[in-house]
C-alpha positions in Angstrom: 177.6 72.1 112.6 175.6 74.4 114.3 178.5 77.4 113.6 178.1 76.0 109.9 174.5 76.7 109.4 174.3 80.1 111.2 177.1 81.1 108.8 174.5 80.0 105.3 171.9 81.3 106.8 173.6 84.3 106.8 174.6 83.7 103.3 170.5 83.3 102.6 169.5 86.7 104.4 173.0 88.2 102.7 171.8 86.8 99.2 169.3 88.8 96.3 166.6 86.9 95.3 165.8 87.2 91.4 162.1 87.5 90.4 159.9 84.6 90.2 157.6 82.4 91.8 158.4 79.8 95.1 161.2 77.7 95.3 160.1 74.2 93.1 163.2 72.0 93.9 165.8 71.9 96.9 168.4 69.9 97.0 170.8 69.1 100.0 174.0 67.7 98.8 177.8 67.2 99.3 179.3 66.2 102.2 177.1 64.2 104.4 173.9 66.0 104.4 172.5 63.5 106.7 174.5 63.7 109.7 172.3 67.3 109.5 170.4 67.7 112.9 166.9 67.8 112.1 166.5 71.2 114.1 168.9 72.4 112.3 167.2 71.0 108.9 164.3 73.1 110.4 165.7 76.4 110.6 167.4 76.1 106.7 163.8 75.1 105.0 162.3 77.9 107.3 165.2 80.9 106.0 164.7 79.7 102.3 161.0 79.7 102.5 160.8 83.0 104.6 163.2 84.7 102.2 162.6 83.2 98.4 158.9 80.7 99.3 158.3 77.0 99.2 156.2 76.0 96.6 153.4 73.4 98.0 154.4 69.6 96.5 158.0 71.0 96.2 160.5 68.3 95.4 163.1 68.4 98.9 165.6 66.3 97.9 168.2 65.2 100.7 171.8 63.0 99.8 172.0 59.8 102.9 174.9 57.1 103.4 173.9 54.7 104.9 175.3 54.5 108.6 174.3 57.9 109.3 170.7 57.3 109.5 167.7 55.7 110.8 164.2 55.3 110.3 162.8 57.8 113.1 165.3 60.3 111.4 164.2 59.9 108.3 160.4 60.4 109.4 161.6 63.4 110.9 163.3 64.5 108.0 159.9 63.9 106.0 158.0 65.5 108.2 159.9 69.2 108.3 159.4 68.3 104.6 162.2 66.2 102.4 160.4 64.4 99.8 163.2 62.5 98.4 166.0 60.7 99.6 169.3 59.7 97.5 171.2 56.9 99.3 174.9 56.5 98.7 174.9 52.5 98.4 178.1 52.5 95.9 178.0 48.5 96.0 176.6 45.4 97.0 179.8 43.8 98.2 181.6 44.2 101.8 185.2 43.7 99.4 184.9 46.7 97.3 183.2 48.8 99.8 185.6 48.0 101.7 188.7 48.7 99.0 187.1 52.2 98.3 187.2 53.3 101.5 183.7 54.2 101.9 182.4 55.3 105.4 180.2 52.5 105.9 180.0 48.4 105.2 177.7 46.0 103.6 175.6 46.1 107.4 175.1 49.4 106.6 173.4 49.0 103.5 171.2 46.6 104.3 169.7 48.8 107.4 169.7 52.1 105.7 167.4 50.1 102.9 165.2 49.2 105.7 165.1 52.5 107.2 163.8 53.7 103.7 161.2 51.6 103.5 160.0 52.0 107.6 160.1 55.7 106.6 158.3 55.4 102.8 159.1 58.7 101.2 157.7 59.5 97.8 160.9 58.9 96.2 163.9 57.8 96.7 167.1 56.9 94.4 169.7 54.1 95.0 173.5 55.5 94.0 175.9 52.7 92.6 179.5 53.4 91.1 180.9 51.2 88.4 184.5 51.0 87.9 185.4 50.0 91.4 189.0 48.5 91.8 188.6 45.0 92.0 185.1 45.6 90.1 184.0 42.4 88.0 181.2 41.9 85.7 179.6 39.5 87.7 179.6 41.6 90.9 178.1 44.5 88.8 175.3 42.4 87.5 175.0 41.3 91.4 175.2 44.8 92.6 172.2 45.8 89.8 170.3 42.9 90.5 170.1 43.8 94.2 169.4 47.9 93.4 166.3 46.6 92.0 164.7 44.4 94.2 165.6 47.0 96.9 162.3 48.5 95.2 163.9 52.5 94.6 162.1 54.8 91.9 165.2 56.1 90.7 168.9 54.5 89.9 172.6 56.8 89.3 175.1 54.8 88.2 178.0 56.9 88.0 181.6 56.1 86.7 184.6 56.3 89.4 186.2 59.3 88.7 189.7 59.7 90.4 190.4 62.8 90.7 193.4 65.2 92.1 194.1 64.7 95.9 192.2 61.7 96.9 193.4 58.0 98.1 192.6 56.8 94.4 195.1 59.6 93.2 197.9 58.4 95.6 197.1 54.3 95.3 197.4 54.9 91.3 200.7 57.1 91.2 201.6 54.2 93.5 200.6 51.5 90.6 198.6 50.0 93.9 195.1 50.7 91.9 193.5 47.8 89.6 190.4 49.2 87.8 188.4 47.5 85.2 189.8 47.1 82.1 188.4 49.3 79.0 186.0 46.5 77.5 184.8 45.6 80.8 183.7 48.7 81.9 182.2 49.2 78.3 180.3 45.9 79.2 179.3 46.7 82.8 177.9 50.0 80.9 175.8 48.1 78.7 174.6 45.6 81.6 173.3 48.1 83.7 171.1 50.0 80.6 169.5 46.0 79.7 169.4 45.3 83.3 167.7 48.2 84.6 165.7 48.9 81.4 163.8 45.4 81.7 163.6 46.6 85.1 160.6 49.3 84.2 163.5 52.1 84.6 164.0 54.3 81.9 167.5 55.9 81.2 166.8 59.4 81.0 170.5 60.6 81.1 173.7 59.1 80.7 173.9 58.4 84.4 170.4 58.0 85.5 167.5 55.9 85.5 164.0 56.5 87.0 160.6 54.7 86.6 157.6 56.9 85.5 157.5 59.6 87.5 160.8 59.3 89.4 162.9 61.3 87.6 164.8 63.8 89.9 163.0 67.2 89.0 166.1 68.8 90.6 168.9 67.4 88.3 166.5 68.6 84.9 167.2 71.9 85.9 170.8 71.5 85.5 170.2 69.4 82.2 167.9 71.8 80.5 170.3 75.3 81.5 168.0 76.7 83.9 169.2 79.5 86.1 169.6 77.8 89.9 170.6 79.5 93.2 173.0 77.7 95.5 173.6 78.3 99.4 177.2 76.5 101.3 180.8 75.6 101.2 181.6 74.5 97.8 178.1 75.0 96.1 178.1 76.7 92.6 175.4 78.9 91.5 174.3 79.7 87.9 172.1 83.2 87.9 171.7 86.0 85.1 174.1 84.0 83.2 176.9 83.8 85.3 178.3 80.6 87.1 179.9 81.0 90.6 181.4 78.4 93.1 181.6 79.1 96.5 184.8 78.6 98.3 185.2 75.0 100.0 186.7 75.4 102.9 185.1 76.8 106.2 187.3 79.9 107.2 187.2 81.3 103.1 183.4 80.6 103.2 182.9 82.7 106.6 185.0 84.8 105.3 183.6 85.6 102.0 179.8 85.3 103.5 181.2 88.1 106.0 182.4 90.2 102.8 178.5 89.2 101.3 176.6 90.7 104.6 179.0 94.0 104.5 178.1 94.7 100.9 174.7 94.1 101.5 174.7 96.2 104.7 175.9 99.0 102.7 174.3 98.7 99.6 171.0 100.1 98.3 170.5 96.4 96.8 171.0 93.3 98.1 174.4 91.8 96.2 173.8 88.7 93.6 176.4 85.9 94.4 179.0 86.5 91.3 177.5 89.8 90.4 181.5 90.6 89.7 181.5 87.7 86.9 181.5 88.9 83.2 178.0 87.2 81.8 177.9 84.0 79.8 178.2 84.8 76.0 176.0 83.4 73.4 178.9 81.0 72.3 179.0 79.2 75.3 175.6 79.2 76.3 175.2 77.5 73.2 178.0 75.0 73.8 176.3 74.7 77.2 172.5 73.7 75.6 174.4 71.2 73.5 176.3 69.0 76.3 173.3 69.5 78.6 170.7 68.3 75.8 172.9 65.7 74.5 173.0 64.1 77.7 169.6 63.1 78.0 167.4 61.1 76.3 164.5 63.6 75.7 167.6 64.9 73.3 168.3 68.3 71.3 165.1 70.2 69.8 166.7 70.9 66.4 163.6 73.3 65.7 164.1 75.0 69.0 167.7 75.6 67.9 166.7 76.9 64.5 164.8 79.6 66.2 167.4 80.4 69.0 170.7 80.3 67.3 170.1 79.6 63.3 169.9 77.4 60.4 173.5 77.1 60.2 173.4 76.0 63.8 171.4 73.2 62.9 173.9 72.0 59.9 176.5 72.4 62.0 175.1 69.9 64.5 173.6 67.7 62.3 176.9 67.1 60.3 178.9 66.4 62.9 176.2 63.9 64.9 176.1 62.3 60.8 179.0 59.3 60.9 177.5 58.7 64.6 174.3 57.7 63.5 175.6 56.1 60.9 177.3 53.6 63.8 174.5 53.5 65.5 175.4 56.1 68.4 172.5 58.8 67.7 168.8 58.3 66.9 166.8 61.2 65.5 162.6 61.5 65.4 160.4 63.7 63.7 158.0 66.0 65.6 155.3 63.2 66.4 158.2 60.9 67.9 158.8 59.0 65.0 161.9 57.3 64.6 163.3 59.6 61.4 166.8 59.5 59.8 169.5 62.7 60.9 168.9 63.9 57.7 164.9 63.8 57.7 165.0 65.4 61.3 167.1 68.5 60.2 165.1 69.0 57.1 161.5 69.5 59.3 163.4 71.5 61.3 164.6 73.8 59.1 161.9 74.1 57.2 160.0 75.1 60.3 162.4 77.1 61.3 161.9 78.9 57.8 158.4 79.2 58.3 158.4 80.8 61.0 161.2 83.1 60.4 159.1 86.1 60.0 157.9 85.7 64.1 161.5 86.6 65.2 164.3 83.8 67.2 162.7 82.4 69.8 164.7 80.9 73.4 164.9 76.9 73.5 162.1 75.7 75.5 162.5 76.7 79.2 166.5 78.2 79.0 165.0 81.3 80.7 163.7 80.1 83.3 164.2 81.6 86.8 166.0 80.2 88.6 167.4 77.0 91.3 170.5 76.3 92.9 173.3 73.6 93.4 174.1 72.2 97.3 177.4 72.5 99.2 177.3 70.3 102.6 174.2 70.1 104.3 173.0 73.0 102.0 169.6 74.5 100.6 169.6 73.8 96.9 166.6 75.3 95.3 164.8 75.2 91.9 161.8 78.3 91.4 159.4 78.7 88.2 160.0 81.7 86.3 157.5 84.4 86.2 155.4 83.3 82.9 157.4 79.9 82.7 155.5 76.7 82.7 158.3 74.8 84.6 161.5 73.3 84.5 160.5 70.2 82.1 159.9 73.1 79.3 156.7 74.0 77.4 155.6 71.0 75.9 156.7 71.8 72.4 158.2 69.0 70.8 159.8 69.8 67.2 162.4 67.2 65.6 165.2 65.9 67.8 168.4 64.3 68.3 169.6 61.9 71.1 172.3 59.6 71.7 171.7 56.1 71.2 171.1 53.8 74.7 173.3 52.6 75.7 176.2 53.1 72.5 175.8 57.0 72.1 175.6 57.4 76.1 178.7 55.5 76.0 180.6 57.6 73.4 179.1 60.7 74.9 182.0 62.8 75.6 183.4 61.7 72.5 180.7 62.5 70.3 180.0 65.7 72.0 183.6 66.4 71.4 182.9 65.8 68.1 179.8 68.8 68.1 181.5 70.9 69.4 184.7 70.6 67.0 182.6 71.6 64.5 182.0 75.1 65.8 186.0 76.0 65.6 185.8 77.9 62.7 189.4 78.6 61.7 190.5 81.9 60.6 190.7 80.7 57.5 187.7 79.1 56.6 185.1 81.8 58.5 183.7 83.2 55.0 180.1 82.5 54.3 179.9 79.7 57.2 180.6 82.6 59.7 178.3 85.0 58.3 175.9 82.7 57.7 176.0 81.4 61.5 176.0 84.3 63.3 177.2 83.9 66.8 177.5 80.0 66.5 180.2 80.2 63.9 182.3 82.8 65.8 183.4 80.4 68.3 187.3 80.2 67.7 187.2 83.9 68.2 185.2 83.8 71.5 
């Protein structure tokens, strides 16, 4: 572990650092960021603070399974300066934990709970999945039942996702893996937005819910499109409009961190992680605002993309979000938060977009922002407040917007933002006045 850190610290002092205030969020994810050392904790806070800053009150958020910590650790954790803890609980029953294959039993749980209330951090979140072989409805309604009286201030309840390479791959080419059905995952989706919602816990993205003040500040930056550094094996960056992943394995990263230093020994600059990358283009930055915004329940500012991308973006949207609404899978408000109808909403937006269309397009709130960055093991993830920028929950302008419906929309969401973004492929055929009407939004079969 130790050879590990030296080599991201050298990735930190190899790094540029973009303009902009102290680091506002860190995040240390992937892997088991809290088998960390807390020395070794130590010397990561102290190289991103020496070489980008540490904003006082920053959010330090640090991913724990339980069975790799304790209560003195945790102290220790809080006191070189973690703020918030993520705990992967996945379930409430020895059976499926132990049908998953997960690192650590129902034991575990229970003292890892304890240790994070003997420790009291500001925050913390409990992590469940749904979709668990062997999974019921009743043992999810268990499993939610005990996430709240274990007293976090934030809930993720993530769907299993089996993906290439893993024991859930191999059991299911085997035929050996029995998931939920369809309708009762749909069910265990809905339980878990009533349960947690009579809970005090707001659902503030498809996989999240937090109490007032408990959202993760961290995760918003991702949701809104803010720039975000990353540091580690694995950990994907998003700066002056490029995205870059890091490679995942130890001897590539070494050997791409050694590549990093020589460049920046050489150089007259310091090198920008992905500098090589060819820049996001409007297109998909616009794609990008719409899955992002879509996902959470604070929604799409239909005024703010008048002003950033055009009327026609707003049609375009609007159109295809219509035979949603009209199943009940989107909600629309008006600029004071009034519940409004799809077609009320896009009207006051355009027509503010058309009053202010002598003051020249304006950026959706906060999409410039600075800059933070995503986590590889046991790595520094770090959010920072642009120079000018009022932070990564945006300006406090509120113009008409659309959301997806809790918990139907949320539900559908990949469906229905299929749907958006269907509506953007103009064909060759049918570009005429739609295309030049649209601008850059229309172009998108072309990009």
């Amino acid at each position: 572990m130790q050879r590990y850190v030296d080599t991201l610290l050298a990735e930190i002092a190899a790094s540029r650092v973009l303009p902009g205030g102290p680091l506002e969020t860190v995040f240390f994810g992937g892997g088991t960021p809290s088998l960390l050392p807390p020395e070794l904790l130590a010397r990561i806070l102290e190289a991103l603070d020496a070489r980008v800053g540490l904003a006082g009150g920053a959010e330090v958020s640090m991913e724990a399974d339980p069975g790799t910590f304790d209560g003195p650790r945790l102290r220790e954790y809080m006191r070189l300066g973690v703020t918030r803890l993520s705990v992967g609980v996945q379930a409430f029953q020895q059976e499926l934990l132990t049908a998953c294959g997960r690192g650590h039993n129902l034991a575990d749980v229970r003292a890892a709970i304890d240790a994070v209330h003997e420790a009291g951090p500001p925050s913390w979140s409990l992590d469940l999945i749904s979709g668990l072989p062997g999974l019921t409805p009743d043992m999810w309604r268990e499993s939610l039942q005990e996430a709240v009286a274990a007293g976090p201030g934030h809930v993720s309840v993530y769907d299993l996702q089996v993906e290439e390479g893993t024991p859930f791959e191999r059991w299911r080419r085997a035929g050996r893996l029995a998931l939920p059905p369809d309708d009762a995952a749909v069910e265990m989706y809905g339980t878990a937005s009533e349960l947690l919602g009579a809970a005090g816990f707001e659902h503030y993205e498809v996989s999240n819910y937090a109490r007032a003040g408990h959202r993760c500040a961290h995760n918003q930056v991702y949701w809104l499109g803010l720039p975000y550094y990353a540091y580690g094996m694995g950990a994907a960056s998003y700066l002056e409009g490029r995205r870059f992943t890091r490679p995942a394995k130890m001897r590539p990263y070494e050997a791409w961190v050694a590549e990093l230093a020589a460049r920046a020994a050489g150089g007259v600059e310091l090198p920008l992680p992905g500098d090589c990358l060819p820049r996001e283009s409007p297109e998909e930055l616009l794609l990008d605002t719409l899955m992002l915004r879509l996902r959470t329940a604070d929604g799409l500012d239909l005024a703010a993309l008048a002003a950033a991308y055009g009327p026609a973006a707003v049609r375009t949207v609007t159109a295809a979000l219509a035979p949603h609404e009209r199943r009940g899978g989107v909600a629309a408000f008006d600029g004071e938060g009034r519940t409004a109808s799809l077609a009320e909403a896009t009207f006051a937006a355009l027509k503010s977009a058309a009053a202010a269309a002598g003051k020249g397009p304006e950026p959706l709130p906060s999409l410039q922002a600075a800059g933070s960055s995503g986590a590889g093991a046991a790595a520094g993830a770090s959010a920072q407040r642009g120079a000018g920028e009022e932070g990564v929950a945006g300006s406090g302008r509120r113009g008409p917007r659309v959301r997806l419906a809790d918990p139907q929309g949320f539900l559908l969401s990949n469906d229905i933002i299929s749907d958006v973004f269907a509506a953007f492929d103009i064909t060759e055929s049918g570009r005429g006045q739609a295309a030049e009407e649209a601008g850059p939004a229309a172009a998108l079969a072309q990009a």
